[in-house]
N, C-alpha and C positions, 0 to 999 in steps of 0.2 A: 526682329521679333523676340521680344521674352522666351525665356526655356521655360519649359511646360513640366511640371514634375510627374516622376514616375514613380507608379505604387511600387511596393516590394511590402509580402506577406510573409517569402516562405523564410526561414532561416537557413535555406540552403541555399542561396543566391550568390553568384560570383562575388556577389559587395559587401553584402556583409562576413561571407571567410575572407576576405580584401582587407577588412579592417582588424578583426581579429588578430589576424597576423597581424598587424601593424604596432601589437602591443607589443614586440618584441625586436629590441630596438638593431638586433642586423636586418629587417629586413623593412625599417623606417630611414636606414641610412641606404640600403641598397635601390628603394626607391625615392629619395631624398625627401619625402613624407615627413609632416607632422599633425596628429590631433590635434585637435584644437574642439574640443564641450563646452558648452556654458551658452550663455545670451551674451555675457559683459566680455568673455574671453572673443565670440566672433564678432559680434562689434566693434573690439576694439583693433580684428584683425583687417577687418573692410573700412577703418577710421582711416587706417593708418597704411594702406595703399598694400597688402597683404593678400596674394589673388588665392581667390579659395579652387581650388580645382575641383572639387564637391561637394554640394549641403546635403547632409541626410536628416530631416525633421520629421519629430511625432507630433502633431496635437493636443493629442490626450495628455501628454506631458508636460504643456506648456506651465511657467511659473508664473506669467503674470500677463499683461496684455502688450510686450512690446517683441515679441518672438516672432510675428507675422511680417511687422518692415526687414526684419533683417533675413527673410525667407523673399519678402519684395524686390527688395536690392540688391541680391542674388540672382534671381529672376534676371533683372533689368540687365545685369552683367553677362547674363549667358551663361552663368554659373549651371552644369548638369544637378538639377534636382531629384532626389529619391525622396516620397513621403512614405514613412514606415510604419506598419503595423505597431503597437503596445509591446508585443513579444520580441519584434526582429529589433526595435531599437534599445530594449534592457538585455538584450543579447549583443550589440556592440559599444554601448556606451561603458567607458572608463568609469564612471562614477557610480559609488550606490544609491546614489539620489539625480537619476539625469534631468534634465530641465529639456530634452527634447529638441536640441541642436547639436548636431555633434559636422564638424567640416575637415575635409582635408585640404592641408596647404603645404607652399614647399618649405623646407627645412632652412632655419634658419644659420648661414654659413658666410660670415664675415671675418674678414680678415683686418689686422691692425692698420693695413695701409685701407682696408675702403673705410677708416673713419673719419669724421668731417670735425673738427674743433673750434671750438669760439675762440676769442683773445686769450680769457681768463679760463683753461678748462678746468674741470670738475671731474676727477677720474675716480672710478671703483676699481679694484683690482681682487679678484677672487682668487685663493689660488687651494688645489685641489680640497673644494668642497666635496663633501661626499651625500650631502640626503638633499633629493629634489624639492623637499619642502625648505629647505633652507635656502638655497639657489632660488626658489622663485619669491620668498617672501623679501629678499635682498634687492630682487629687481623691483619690487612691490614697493620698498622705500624709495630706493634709486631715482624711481619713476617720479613718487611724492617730492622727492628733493631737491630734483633738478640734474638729477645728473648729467652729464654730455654721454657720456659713456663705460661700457660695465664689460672688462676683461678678465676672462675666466682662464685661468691661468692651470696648463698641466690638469687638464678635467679629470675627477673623478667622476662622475654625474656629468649625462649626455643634457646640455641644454635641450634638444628638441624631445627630451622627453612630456608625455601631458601633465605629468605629477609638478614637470616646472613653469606648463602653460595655467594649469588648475591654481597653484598657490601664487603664483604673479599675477592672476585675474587678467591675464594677457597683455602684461607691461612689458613681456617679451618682445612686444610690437613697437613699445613706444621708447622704447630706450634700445639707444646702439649699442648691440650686445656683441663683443668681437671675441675668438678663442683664441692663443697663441703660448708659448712658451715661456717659460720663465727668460731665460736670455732674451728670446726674441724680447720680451714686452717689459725691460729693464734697460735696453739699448734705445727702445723707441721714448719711452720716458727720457731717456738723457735726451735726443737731438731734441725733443719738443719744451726740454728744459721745467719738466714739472718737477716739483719735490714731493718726495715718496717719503710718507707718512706708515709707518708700519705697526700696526696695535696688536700688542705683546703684553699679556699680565706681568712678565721682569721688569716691563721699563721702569726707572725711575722717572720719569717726566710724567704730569698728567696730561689728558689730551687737549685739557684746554689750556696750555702752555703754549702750544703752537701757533706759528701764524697761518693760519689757512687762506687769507683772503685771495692768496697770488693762485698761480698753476699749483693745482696740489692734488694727487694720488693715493688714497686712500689703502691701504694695503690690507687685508684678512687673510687669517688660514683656516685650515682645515679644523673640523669642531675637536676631535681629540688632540691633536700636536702642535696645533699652531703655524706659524709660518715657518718654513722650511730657514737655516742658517743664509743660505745665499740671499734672501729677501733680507734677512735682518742685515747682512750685513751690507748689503746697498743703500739700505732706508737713509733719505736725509737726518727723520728723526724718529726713533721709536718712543710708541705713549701706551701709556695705561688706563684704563678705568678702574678707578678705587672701589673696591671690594671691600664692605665693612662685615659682611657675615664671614661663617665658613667656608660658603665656594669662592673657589680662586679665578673663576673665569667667568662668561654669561656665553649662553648660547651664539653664535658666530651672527645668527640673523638679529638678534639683541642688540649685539653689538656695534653691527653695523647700521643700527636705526640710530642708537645714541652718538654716533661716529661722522654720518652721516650730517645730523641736524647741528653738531655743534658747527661745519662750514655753513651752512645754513644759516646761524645764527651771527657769529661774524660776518658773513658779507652783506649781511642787511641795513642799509642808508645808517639804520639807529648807530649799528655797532662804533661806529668812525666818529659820530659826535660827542 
């Protein structure tokens, strides 16, 4: 039988000081919890085989007319429903503008060994990002791009944060997202024989110098410093984008969209003829 949802009015409810809490990320890691708000961010976490362990929906908040399947398809799962008052759900929603779903799911915790690679991979390699809008708008490309997979390197910024499910639109879900160390994920690059591509404003090379079409790894750092020496000095090859004003860098998530689309752009049938 379908789960049946339950009202909840008061703001004093076990579930919503449950979530509350949850905005603070010891005790998102202590219960391996993640938010997840939006209509596009929990669809695309019930697309992509992502078990919600609770929906909490308002109505009165709905954005448009497709809020109600993905409150069905819930249902169907057995998924525990809460329908919430106007009050109790602007008292747990993350956003200043909620749209009236808000879910919890469990925390996403991958390692380098559970990733799956095609022939030809396609790597993102993040390494200590610091702002969750950046981290999610990167998996936001990633996702556009094709990526295989997106390793976050020495975190600054907790992926299962919502600021990184909010600005990824929930491509946290669709791109295999693994965290590990710098060593760890410089040793794993060598056996799988990819070349580590590393974007540095110093380079002398530009980025479309390179051959991207083979195994290739994409490397970014962090928005003030850049990549740490040990990265530079592994990279097969370090590139630049040409800066014709006075800034000498673009923001990391910038970066990695133009970074991103030039492999893209090369491995495309045209590129070869």
């Amino acid at each position: 039988m379908p789960s049946v949802p339950q009202p909840i009015t008061s703001l004093q409810n076990p579930g919503v000081k449950e979530i509350v809490k949850l905005r603070q990320r010891s005790h998102r890691d202590e219960n391996a919890l993640l938010i997840v708000e939006g209509y596009r961010e929990t669809k695309r976490a019930l697309d992509n085989g992502i078990p919600i362990r609770k929906l909490f929906f308002c109505p009165a908040l709905y954005q448009g007319k497709n809020e109600p399947a993905i409150v069905a398809r819930c249902a169907e799962l057995n998924v525990p429903l809460w329908e919430c008052s106007e009050a109790v759900f602007r008292k747990i929603a993350y956003r200043d503008r909620p749209e009236g779903l808000l879910a919890l799911c469990p925390q996403i915790r991958r390692t380098l060994a559970d990733l799956r690679l095609p022939k030809n991979p396609f790597i993102v390699v993040a390494e200590h990002i610091e702002k969750p809008g950046n981290l999610g708008t990167m998996l936001r490309t990633a996702d556009a791009a094709g990526v295989d997979a997106f390793i976050v390197c020495d975190r600054c910024t907790d992926i299962n944060n919502p600021n990184v499910v909010r600005a990824s639109i929930g491509t946290l879900f669709t791109v295999q997202v693994a965290e590990a160390s710098t060593p760890e994920t410089i040793a794993w690059l060598a056996t799988h024989q990819i070349r580590v591509v590393a974007a540095t404003p110093h380079a002398t090379q530009l980025y479309t110098a390179v051959d991207m079409t083979k195994p290739v790894a994409i490397i970014l750092g962090a928005e003030q410093f850049g990549l740490s020496d040990t990265w530079l000095a592994k990279a097969t090859d370090q590139v630049r984008i040409p800066m014709l004003g006075q800034a000498d860098s673009l923001n990391v998530a910038a970066a990695a969209t133009i970074l991103l689309y030039e492999v893209v752009r090369q491995r495309q049938p045209a590129a070869s003829t």
